[in-house]
Every structure is written in structure tokens, then in C-alpha cells.
KOLZA-235144 format. One line per field, with one value per residue (C-alpha): x, y, z; residue number from 1; residue in three letters. Coordinates in pm, 1 decimal, always signed. Layout:
% KOLZA-235144
px: [X, ...]
py: [Y, ...]
pz: [Z, ...]
n: [NUM, ...]
res: [ala, ...]
END
This chain:
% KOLZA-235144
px: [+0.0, +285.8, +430.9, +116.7, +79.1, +426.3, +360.7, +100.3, +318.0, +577.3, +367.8, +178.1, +510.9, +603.1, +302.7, +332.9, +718.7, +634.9, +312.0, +509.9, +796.9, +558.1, +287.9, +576.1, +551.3, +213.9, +205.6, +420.4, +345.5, -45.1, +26.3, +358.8, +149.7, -90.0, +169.0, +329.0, -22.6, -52.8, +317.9, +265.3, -78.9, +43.2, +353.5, +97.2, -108.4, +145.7, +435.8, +694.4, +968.4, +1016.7, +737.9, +886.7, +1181.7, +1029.3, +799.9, +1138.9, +1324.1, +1052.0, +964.2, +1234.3, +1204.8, +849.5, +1006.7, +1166.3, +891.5, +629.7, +876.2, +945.8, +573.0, +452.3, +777.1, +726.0, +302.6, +380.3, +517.8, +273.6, -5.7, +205.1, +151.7, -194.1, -108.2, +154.5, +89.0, -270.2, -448.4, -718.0, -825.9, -786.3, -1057.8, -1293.5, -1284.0, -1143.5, -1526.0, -1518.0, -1210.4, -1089.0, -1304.2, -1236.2, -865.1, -909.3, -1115.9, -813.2, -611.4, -846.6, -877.0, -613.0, -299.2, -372.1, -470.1, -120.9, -2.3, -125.5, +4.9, +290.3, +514.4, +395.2, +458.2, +808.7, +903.6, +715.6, +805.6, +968.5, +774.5, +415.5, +218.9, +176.9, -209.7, -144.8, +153.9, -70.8, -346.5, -111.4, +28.5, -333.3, -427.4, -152.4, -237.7, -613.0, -488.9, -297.1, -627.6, -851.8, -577.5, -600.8, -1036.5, -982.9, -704.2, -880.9, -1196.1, -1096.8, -906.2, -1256.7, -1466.0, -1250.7, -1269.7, -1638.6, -1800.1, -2145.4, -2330.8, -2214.0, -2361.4, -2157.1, -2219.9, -2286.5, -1872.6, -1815.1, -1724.2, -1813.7, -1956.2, -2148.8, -2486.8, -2704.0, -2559.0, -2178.4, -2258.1, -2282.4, -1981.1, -1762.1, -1896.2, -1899.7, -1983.8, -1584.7, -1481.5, -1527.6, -1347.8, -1064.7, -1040.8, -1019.8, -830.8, -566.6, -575.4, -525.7, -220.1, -86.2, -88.1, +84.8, +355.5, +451.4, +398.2, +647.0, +883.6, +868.5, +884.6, +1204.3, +1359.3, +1315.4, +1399.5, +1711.7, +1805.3, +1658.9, +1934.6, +2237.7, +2105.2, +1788.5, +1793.8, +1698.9, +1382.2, +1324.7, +1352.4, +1166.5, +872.0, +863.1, +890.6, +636.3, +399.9, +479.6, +382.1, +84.5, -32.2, +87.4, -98.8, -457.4, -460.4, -356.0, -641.0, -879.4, -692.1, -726.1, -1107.4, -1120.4, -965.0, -1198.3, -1496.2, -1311.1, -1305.4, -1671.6, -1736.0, -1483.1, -1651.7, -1986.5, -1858.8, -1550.5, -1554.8, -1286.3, -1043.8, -1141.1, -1092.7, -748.6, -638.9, -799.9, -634.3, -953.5, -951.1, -1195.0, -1584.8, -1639.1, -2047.6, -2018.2, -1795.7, -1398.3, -1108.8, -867.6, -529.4, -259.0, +45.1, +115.3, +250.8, -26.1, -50.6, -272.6, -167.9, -316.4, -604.9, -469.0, -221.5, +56.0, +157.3, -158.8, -144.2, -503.5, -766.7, -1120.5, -1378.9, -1229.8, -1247.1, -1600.0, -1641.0, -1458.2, -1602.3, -1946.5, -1972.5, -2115.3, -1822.8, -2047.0, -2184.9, -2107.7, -1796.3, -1750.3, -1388.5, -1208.0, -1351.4, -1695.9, -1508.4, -1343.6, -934.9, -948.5, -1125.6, -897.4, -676.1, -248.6, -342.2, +16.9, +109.1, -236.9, -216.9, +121.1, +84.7, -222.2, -45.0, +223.4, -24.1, -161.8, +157.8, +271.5, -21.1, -51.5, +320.3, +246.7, -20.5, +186.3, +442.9, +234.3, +86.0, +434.0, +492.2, +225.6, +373.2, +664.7, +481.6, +268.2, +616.2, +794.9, +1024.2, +916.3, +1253.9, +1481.2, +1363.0, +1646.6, +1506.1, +1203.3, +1363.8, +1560.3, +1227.2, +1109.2, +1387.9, +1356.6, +934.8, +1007.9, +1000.0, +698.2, +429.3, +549.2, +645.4, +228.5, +64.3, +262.3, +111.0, -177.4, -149.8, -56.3, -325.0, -599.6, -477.3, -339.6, -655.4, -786.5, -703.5, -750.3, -987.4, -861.5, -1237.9, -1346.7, -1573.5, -1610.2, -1286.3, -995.4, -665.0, -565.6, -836.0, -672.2, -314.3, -229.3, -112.6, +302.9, +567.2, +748.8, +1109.6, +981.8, +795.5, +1103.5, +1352.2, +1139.9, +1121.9, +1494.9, +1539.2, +1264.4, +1451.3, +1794.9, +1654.6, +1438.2, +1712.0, +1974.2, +1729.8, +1525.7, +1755.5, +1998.5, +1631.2, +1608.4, +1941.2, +1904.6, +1604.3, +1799.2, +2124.6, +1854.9, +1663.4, +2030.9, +2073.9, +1946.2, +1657.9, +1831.1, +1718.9, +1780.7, +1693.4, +1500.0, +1132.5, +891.7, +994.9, +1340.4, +1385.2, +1610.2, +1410.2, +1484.3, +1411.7, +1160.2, +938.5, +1014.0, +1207.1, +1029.5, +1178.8, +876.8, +661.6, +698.4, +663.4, +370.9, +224.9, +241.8, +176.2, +181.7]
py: [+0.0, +218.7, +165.5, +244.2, +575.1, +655.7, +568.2, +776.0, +1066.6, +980.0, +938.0, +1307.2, +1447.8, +1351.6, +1493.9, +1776.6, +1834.5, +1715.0, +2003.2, +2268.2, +2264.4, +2237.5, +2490.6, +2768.5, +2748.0, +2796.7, +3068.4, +3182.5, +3125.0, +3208.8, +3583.4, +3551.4, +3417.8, +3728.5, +3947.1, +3854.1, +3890.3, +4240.2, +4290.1, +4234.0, +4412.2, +4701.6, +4683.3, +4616.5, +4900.2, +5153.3, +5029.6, +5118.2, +4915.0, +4869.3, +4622.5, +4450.4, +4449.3, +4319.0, +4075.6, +3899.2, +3923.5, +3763.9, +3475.3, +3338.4, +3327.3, +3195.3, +2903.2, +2781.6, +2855.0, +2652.3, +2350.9, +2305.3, +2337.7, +2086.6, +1854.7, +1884.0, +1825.9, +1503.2, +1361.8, +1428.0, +1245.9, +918.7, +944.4, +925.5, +563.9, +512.6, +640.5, +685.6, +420.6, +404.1, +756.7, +748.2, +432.4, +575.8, +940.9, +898.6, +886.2, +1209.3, +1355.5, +1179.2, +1349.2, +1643.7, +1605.6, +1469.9, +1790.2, +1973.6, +1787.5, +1790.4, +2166.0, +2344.8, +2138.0, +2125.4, +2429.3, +2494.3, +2264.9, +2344.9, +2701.2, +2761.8, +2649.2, +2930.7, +3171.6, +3049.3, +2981.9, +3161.7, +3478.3, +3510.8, +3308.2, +3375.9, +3755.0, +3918.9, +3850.5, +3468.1, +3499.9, +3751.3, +3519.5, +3206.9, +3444.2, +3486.3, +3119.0, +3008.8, +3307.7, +3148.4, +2766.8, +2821.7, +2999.9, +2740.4, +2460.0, +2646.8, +2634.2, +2245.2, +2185.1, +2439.4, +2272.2, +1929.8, +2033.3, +2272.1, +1966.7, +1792.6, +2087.3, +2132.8, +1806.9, +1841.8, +1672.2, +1311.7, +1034.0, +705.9, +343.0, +69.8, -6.5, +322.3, +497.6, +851.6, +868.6, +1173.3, +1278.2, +1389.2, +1728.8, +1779.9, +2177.9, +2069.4, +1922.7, +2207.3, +2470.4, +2346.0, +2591.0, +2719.8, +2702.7, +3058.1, +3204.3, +2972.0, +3015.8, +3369.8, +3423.8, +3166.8, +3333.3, +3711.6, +3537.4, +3432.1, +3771.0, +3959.2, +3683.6, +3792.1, +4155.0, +4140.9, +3906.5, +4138.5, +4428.7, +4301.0, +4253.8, +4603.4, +4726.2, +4520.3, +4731.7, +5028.8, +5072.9, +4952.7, +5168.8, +5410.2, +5517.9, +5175.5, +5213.7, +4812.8, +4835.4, +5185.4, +5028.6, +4656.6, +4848.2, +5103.3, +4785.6, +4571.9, +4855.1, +4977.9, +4585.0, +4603.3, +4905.4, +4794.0, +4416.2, +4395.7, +4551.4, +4337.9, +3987.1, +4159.9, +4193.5, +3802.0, +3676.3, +3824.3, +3637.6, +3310.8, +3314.2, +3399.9, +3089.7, +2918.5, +2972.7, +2848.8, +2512.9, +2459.2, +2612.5, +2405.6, +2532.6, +2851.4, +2816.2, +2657.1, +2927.1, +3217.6, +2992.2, +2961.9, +2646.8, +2770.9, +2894.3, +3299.6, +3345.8, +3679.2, +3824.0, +3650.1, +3804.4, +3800.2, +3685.2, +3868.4, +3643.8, +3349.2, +3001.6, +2744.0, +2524.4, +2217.6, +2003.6, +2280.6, +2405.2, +2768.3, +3036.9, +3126.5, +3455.5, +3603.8, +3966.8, +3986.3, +4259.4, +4248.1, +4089.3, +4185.7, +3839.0, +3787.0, +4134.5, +4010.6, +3690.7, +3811.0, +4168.2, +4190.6, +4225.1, +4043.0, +3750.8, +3402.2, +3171.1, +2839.9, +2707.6, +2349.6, +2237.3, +2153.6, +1941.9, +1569.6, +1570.2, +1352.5, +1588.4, +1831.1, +2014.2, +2033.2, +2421.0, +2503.8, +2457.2, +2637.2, +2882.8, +3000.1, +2947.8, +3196.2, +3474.9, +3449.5, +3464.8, +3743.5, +3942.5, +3932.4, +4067.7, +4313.1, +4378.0, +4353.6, +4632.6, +4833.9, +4881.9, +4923.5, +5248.0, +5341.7, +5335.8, +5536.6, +5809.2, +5784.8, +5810.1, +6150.7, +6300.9, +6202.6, +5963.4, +5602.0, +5560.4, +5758.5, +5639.6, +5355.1, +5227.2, +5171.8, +4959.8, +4797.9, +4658.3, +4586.0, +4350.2, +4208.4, +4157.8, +3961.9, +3641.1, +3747.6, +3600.1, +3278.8, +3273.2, +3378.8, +3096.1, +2860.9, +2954.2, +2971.4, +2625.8, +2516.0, +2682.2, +2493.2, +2193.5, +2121.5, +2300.5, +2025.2, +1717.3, +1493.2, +1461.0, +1411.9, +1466.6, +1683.1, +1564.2, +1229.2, +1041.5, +1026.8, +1085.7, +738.8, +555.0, +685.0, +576.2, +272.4, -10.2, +73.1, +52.1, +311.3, +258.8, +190.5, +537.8, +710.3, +597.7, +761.2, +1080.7, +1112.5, +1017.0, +1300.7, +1569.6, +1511.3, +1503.3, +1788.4, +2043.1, +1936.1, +1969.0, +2212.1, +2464.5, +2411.1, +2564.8, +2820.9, +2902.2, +2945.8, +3195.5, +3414.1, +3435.3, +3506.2, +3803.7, +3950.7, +4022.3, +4389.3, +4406.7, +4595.6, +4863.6, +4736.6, +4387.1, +4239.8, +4326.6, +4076.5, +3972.2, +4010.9, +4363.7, +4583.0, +4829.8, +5171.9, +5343.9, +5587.4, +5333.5, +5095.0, +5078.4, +5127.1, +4734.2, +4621.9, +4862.3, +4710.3, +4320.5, +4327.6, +4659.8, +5017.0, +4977.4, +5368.3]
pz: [+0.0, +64.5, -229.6, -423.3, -278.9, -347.4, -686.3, -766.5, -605.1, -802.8, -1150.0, -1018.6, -953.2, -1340.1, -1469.3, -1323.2, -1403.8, -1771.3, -1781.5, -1622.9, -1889.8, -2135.1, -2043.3, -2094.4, -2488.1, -2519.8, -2301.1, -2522.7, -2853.7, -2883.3, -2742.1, -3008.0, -3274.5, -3231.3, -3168.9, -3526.1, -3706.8, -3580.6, -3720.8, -4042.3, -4050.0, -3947.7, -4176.2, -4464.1, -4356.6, -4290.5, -4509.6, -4253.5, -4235.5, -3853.3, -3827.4, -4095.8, -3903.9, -3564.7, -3779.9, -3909.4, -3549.9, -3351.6, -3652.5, -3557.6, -3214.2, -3230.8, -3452.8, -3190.7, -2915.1, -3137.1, -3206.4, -2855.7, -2719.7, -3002.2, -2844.0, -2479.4, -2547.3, -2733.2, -2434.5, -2202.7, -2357.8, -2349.5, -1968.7, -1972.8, -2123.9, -1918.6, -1582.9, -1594.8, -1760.9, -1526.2, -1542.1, -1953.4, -1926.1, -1742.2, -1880.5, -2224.0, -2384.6, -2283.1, -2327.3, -2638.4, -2867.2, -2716.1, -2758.7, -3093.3, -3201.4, -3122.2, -3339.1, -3593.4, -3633.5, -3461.3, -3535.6, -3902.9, -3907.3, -3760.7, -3944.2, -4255.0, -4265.9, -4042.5, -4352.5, -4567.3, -4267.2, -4159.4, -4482.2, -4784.6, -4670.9, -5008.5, -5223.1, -5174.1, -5200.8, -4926.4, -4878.2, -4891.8, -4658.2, -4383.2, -4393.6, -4315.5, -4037.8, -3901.9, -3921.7, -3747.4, -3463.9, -3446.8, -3433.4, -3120.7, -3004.0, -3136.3, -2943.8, -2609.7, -2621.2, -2688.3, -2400.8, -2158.4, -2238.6, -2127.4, -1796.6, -1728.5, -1803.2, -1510.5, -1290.7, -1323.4, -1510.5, -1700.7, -1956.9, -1882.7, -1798.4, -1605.1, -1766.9, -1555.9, -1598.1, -1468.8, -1767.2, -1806.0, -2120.7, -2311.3, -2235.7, -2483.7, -2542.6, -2642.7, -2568.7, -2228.9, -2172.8, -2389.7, -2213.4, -1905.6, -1584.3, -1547.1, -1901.2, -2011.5, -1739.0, -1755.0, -2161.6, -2099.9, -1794.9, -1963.1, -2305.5, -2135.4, -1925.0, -2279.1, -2416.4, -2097.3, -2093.7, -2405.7, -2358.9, -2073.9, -2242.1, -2561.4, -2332.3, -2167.4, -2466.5, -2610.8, -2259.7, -2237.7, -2634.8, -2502.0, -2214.8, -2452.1, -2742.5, -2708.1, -3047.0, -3182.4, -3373.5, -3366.5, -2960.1, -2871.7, -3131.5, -2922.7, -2602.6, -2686.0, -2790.2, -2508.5, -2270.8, -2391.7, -2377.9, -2009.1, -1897.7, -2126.4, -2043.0, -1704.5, -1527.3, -1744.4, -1627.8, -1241.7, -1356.8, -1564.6, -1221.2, -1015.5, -1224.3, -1226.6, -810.7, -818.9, -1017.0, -840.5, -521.2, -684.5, -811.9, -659.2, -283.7, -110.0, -351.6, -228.2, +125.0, +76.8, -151.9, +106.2, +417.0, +583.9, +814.3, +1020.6, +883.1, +954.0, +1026.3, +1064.7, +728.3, +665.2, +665.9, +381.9, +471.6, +316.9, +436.9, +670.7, +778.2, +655.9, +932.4, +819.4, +1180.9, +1368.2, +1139.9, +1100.3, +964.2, +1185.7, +1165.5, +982.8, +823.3, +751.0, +697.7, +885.4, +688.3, +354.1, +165.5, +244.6, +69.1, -243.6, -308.2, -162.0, -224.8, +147.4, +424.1, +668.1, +418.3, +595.7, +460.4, +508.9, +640.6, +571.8, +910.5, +728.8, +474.2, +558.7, +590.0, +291.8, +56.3, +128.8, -106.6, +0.4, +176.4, +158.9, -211.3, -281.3, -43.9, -205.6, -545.5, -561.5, -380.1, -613.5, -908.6, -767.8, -668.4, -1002.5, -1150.1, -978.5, -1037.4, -1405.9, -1345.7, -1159.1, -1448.8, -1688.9, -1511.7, -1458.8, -1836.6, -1905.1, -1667.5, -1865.5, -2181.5, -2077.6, -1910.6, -2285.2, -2099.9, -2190.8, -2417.2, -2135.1, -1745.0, -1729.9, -1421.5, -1571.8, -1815.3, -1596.2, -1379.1, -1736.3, -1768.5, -1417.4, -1514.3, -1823.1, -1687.9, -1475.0, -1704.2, -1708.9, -1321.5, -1303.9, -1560.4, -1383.8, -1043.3, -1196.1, -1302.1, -946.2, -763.7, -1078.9, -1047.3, -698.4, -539.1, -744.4, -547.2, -432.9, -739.0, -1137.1, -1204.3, -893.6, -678.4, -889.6, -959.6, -649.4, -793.2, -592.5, -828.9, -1158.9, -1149.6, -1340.9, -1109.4, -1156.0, -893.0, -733.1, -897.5, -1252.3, -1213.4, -1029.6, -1255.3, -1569.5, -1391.5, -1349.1, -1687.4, -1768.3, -1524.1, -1657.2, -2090.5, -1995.1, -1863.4, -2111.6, -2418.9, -2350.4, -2138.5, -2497.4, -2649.4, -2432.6, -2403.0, -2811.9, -2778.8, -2514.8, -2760.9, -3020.0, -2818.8, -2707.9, -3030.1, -3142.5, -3391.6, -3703.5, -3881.0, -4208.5, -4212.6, -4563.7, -4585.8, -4583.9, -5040.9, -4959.0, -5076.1, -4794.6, -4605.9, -4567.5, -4212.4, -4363.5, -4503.2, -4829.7, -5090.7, -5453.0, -5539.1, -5272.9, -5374.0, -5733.0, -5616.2, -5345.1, -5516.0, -5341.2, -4969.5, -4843.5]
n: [1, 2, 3, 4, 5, 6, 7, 8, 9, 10, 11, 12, 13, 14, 15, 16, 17, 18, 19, 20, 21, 22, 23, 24, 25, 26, 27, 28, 29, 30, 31, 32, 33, 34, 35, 36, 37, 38, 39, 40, 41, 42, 43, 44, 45, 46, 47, 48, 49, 50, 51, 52, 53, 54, 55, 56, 57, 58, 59, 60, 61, 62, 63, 64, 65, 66, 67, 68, 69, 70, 71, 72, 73, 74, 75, 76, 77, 78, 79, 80, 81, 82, 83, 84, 85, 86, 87, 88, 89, 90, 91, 92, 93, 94, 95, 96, 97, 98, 99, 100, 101, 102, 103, 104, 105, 106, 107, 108, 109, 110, 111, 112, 113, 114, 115, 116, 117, 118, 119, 120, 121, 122, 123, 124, 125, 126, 127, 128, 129, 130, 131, 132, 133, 134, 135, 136, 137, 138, 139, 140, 141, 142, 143, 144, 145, 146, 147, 148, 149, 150, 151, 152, 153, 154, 155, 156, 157, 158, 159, 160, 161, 162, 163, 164, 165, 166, 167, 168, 169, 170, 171, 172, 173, 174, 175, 176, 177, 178, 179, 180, 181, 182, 183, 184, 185, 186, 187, 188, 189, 190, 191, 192, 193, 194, 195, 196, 197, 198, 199, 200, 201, 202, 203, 204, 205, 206, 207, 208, 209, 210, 211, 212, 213, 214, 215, 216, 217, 218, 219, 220, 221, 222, 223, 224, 225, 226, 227, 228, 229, 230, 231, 232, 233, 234, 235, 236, 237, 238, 239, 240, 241, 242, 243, 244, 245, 246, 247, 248, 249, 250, 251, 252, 253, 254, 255, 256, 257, 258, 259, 260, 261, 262, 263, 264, 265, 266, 267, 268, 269, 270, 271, 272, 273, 274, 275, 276, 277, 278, 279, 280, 281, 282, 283, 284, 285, 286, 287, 288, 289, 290, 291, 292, 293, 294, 295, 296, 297, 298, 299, 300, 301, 302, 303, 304, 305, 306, 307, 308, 309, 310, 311, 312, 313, 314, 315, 316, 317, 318, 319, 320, 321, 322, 323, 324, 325, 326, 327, 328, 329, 330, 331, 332, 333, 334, 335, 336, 337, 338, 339, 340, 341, 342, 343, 344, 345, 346, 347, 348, 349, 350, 351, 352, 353, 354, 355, 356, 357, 358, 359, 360, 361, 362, 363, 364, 365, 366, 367, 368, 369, 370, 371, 372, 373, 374, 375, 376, 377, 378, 379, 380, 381, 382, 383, 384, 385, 386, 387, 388, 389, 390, 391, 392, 393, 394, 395, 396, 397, 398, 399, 400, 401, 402, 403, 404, 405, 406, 407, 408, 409, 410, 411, 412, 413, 414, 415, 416, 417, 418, 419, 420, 421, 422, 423, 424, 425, 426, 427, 428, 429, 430, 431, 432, 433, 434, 435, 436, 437, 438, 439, 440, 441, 442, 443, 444, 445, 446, 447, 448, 449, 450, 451, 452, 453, 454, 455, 456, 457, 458, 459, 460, 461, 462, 463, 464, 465, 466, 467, 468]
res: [unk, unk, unk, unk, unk, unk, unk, unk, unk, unk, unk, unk, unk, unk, unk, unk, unk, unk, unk, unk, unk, unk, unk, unk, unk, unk, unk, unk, unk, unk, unk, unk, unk, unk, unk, unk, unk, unk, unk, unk, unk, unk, unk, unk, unk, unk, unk, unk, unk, unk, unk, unk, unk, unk, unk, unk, unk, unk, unk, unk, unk, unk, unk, unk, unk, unk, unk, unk, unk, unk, unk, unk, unk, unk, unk, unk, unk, unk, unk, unk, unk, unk, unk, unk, unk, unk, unk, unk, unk, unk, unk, unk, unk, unk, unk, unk, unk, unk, unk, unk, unk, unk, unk, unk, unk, unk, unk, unk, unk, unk, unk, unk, unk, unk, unk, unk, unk, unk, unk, unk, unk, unk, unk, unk, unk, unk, unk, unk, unk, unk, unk, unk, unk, unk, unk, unk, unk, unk, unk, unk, unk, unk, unk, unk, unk, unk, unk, unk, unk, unk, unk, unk, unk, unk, unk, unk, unk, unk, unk, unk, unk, unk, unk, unk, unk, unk, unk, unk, unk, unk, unk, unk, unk, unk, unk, unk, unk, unk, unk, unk, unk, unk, unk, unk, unk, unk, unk, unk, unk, unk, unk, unk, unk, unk, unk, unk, unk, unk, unk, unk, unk, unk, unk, unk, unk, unk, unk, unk, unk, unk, unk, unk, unk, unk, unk, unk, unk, unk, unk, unk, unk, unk, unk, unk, unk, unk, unk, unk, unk, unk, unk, unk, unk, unk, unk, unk, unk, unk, unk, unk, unk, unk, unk, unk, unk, unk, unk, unk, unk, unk, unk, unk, unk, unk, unk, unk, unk, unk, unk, unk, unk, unk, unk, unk, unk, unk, unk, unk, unk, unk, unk, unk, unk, unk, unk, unk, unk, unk, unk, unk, unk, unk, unk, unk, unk, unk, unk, unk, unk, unk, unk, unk, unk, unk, unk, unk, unk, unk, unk, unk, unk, unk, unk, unk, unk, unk, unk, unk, unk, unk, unk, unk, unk, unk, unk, unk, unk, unk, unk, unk, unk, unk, unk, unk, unk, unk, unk, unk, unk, unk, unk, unk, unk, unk, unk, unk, unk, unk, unk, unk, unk, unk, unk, unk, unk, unk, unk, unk, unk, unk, unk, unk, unk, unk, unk, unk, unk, unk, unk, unk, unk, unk, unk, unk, unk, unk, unk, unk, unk, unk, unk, unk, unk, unk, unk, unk, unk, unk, unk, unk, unk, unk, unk, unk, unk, unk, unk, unk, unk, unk, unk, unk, unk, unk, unk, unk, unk, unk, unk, unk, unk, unk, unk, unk, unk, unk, unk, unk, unk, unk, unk, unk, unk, unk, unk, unk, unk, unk, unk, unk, unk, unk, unk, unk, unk, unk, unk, unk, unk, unk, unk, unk, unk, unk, unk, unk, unk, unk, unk, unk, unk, unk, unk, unk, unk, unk, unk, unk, unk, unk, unk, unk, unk, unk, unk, unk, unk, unk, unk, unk, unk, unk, unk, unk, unk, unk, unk, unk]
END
């Protein structure tokens, strides 16, 4: 029995590690995807060459992001095989299709056009080669409402049915299953996180120019961009978040008491605990720095509304407080970090100094890696506030494993640890040498012809027609 448990720590512990590496490129890549169609629009609506410059600088960098994500998912559905049989029995007439309909239009789609994007840049008219750049942009969209669908279904199930085997199998509606009761807040809370990790990884970058050269049209432009994605978006994720905890509350309410730390139910109004020690042996946070009656007015909208603690649910149905706990305040620290810079920029930008406060562009560069630090909390605080449930409420984590031991499972997650870091940290070790260097003024338009800083040169005007 021991050895079971261990096992199915081990083979969560995988998963997890496996999810985590990979969960970084697509966080990535849809905001970069978007990012690159708006590029080349505005190039082909303007005509000036600097977006044609950026377009080029970050293609390649999105090259890489998108061959790594597509590597690092591949593995991850062997596990579900491998280490999770049992849950991919009972759910998979469920989730299959659902993963399948991904597939089916999003990678394809992908698929289908990210040749003409990376590599007709030369070869095809600029129409053809836009809308290729825009299909690929939607396909990582269309990917995230499949994914996002599946882990809402098993965060909030609907629509199903269970056969006498104890398969969950469709109801009579697919609609209800798709858009199950969380989905739309998690599809757009996730999306919105996508597009500020890559403002503030874009933004870093330009910063990063910015302070070595502030002249650089390439780096003020990406800066400028990033920025004004930072200072527009942010408050609107603060706002999607807020909406996800309502419904969280509704449909999942544990989670919410081990992210708010409340062991104990509050009839008269909680309080909402800044900081503190989690202490799940004792049933409360040590060293609390909390203010009166202010969570209750969050989630509740009423200061004195009632909340329930952990002490009305069973020890076994509870959530690991600590990892929860955490992993939201971190979440939530950097977003409102995120916020915080972006109202600084636009300071900067009414005082004529967003290309000249080098301290500004120096927290820039120390926020760039603040997107990803946030989805992955994010992640935590989903799927740990989870458990002990793969389908809450429904399925126990300890009834999904496949019946492995403990050293088969350990050994394949060193062997995963020690690939992982040497191939992928080789990846990303590629994309920083690639962002170091400086976007160039004069790099080839989008047909090859060399672009001028005022615009571009007749030779494109004369192959993709006159773009003024």
C-alpha cells in the first residue's frame, strides 16, 4: 500500500514536471502568434519598415517557441497511457473526442500554414503569406479552447452520464460538456495570461536594447507595444480573475478556502489573509497579516456575508493548503506587479520619458519572466486546489493511477529531469542568444527587398504593389 501511494506521487510528480515545462511554450506562442499577425498588419497598412523588421526578429524566435511546445506536449499524452491508464478508461469517452477535435482543427490548421509563414516569406504575395500568419495566430487559439476545455470539463463536469462499468460517457448534449460551468473564465483568464507573458517578455527585450542603445527604432517600437499591452490588459486579467473566483466559489468552494487559508468557517464576514505560515496540523495560519472581513467582501460583495472554512469538509477531501495557499499569492503578486508597471509606463509616456527612465527599463527587464512565473502559479493553484480529485468531486486521484511501482515510475522521472534540462535549457538558451541580439534597422522586408528606415524601398513597392 505504501508503495502504491508513493507511486502515484511519483507518477503526479512527473506529470506535473512534464506540464510545467511544457505549459511555458504555449504561453508563449499564442500571445507571439498574435503578436506577429498584428506585425505584419500594421507593416501592410502603414508600409513602414520597422514592423517589418520586428515581424522577421521575432519569426524566428516563435520558430523555436512553437517547435518546442509541439515537443514537450507530445510527451505528455504518453503518460496518460503510461501512468494513468485508469483515469484514460474511465474518462477517455469524454475527453478523447475532445482532444481529438483539437487535433483535428487546430494542429492542421497549424499545421497546414505555419510552412507558408516560416518559410514563404519570399515566395508567396503578401495577402497569402498575412493570412497564413493569421491562421496560425487562431490555431494556437482554437488549441487552447480544446485543451482548456478538457481540464474545465474535469474541474467542473457536465453533460455526462456514467455506464454501468463506470465509464463517463457523453450525455445527450456535447454543448454541455464544452462549455462546461468554469470554461469561459478559464479560456479567458488563460488566453489574457498568454498575451501579458509575451507583452512582458517582448517588453524586456526592447527594454534590455533600449538601455544599450535608445535610439533603436526596432527596440523603442517593441517596447512602446509591449507597454501599452501592459498598462490595457492587465487591469482586465485583475477583472477576468476576479470572475473566475466567483465561479470558483460556486462550483468549486474548497479550492477557495485553501487558496484564502480559511480552516476555520467565519459566520459573521472573513477576513482576507494577506500572508502566513499554513498550518494544516493545527487548522490555522501562523503569523496572519489579515484585513477584517475583507475576503467575504470580495467573493461576496457583502463584508459580513457568511464563509464556510475546511472544518466543514473531511481531511481527505482536502486540497495540500500550503502549495495552494502560495501558489495563488504568487499569481496574484505578479499581476498586480504587471499592473503596476504598466501604469508606470504610461507616466513615462505623458512626461515624454518612456525611451529615457532607465530604471524603468531595468524593472522591465527584471518583469520579463513574470508572465510565465504567473501561468505557472496559476497552473498550481488549478490543479493542486484540485485534489484529491482528477475529475473533482467524482474520480480520487488514488483511483486513476495505473497499477506501476514506485522505482519503474522514479527511474522515468529522473530520466525526464535530466533530458528535460539538457534539451530544452539548450532551447532556451538558443532563444535568449537570439533576443540579445538587437533588432536591425535594415533587415530584408517581408519579399526580400532591404528596407529603408523611412518606409520601403520602390523594389517592394513594385513586387507586393504600393503599400503607403
Amino acid at each position: 500500500m505504501i508503495e502504491q501511494e508513493w507511486a502515484i506521487v511519483l507518477a503526479r510528480a512527473q506529470f506535473a514536471f512534464t506540464v510545467s515545462f511544457h505549459f511555458l511554450f504555449p504561453a508563449f506562442s499564442i500571445g507571439l502568434a498574435s503578436f506577429l499577425a498584428v506585425l505584419e498588419g500594421l507593416w501592410l497598412r502603414t508600409g513602414k519598415g520597422v514592423y517589418a523588421n520586428l515581424y522577421r526578429y521575432w519569426l524566428k524566435i516563435f520558430a523555436v517557441v512553437f517547435a518546442m511546445g509541439v515537443v514537450s506536449g507530445i510527451v505528455m499524452s504518453y503518460q496518460f497511457g503510461t501512468n494513468w491508464s485508469v483515469f484514460s478508461d474511465k474518462a477517455g469517452p469524454v475527453i478523447g473526442p475532445l482532444m481529438a477535435y483539437e487535433v483535428l482543427t487546430a494542429f492542421f490548421l497549424e499545421a497546414g500554414f505555419l510552412g507558408v509563414m516560416l518559410f514563404g516569406i519570399n515566395k508567396v504575395g503578401r495577402k497569402l503569406h498575412f493570412t497564413a500568419t493569421c491562421a496560425v495566430a487562431l490555431g494556437t487559439f482554437i488549441s487552447a479552447f480544446w485543451i482548456l476545455s478538457v481540464n474545465s470539463w474535469m474541474q467542473t463536469p457536465t453533460g455526462f452520464e456514467i455506464a454501468p462499468n463506470g465509464q463517463f460517457v457523453p450525455g445527450p448534449s456535447w454543448t454541455a460538456i464544452i462549455f462546461n460551468p468554469s470554461f469561459p473564465y478559464r479560456l479567458v483568464h488563460t488566453v489574457i495570461a498568454a498575451y501579458l507573458t509575451t507583452a512582458f517578455a517582448v517588453g524586456a527585450v526592447g527594454a534590455w536594447h533600449l538601455l544599450n542603445d535608445k535610439t533603436n527604432p526596432g527596440a523603442r517600437k517593441m517596447f512602446s507595444m509591449a507597454m501599452w499591452m501592459a498598462a490595457i490588459v492587465a487591469p482586465i486579467q485583475i477583472f477576468a480573475g476576479d470572475l473566475h473566483g466567483l465561479n470558483t466559489l460556486e462550483h468549486q468552494p474548497v479550492k477557495i478556502m485553501a487558496m484564502e487559508g480559511h480552516y476555520q468557517s467565519h459566520p459573521e464576514g472573513a477576513p482576507l489573509i494577506l500572508f502566513g505560515v499554513p498550518n494544516s496540523a493545527e487548522k490555522r495560519v501562523d503569523y496572519a497579516l489579515e484585513i477584517p472581513k475583507m475576503s467575504s467582501l470580495i467573493l461576496k460583495h457583502d463584508p459580513n456575508a457568511p464563509m464556510n472554512g475546511l472544518d466543514t469538509v473531511p481531511d481527505r477531501d482536502e486540497p495540500p493548503v500550503s502549495i495552494v495557499f502560495w501558489s495563488f499569492r504568487i499569481m496574484v503578486g505578479l499581476g498586480f506587479a504587471m499592473l503596476g508597471l504598466g501604469l508606470w509606463s504610461l507616466i513615462a509616456r505623458a512626461r515624454k520619458g518612456l525611451y529615457e527612465w532607465r530604471w524603468m527599463h531595468r524593472t522591465a527587464i527584471a518583469m520579463g519572466p513574470s508572465g510565465f512565473i504567473a501561468v505557472l502559479a496559476g497552473w498550481v493553484t488549478t490543479e493542486v486546489g484540485r485534489q484529491p480529485f482528477t475529475i473533482y468531486g467524482l474520480l480520487r486521484t488514488s483511483q486513476s493511477a495505473s497499477p506501476l511501482d514506485a522505482p519503474a515510475v522514479a527511474i522515468s522521472l529522473l530520466a525526464f529531469v535530466v533530458v528535460y534540462f539538457a534539451v530544452f535549457g539548450a532551447g532556451i538558451g538558443y532563444l535568449l542568444k537570439l533576443m540579445k541580439k538587437p533588432p536591425e534597422a535594415h533587415e530584408a522586408a517581408l519579399d526580400g527587398a532591404p528596407i529603408r528606415s523611412a518606409g520601403i524601398t520602390p523594389a517592394l513597392a513594385v513586387v507586393d504593389g504600393a503599400v503607403t
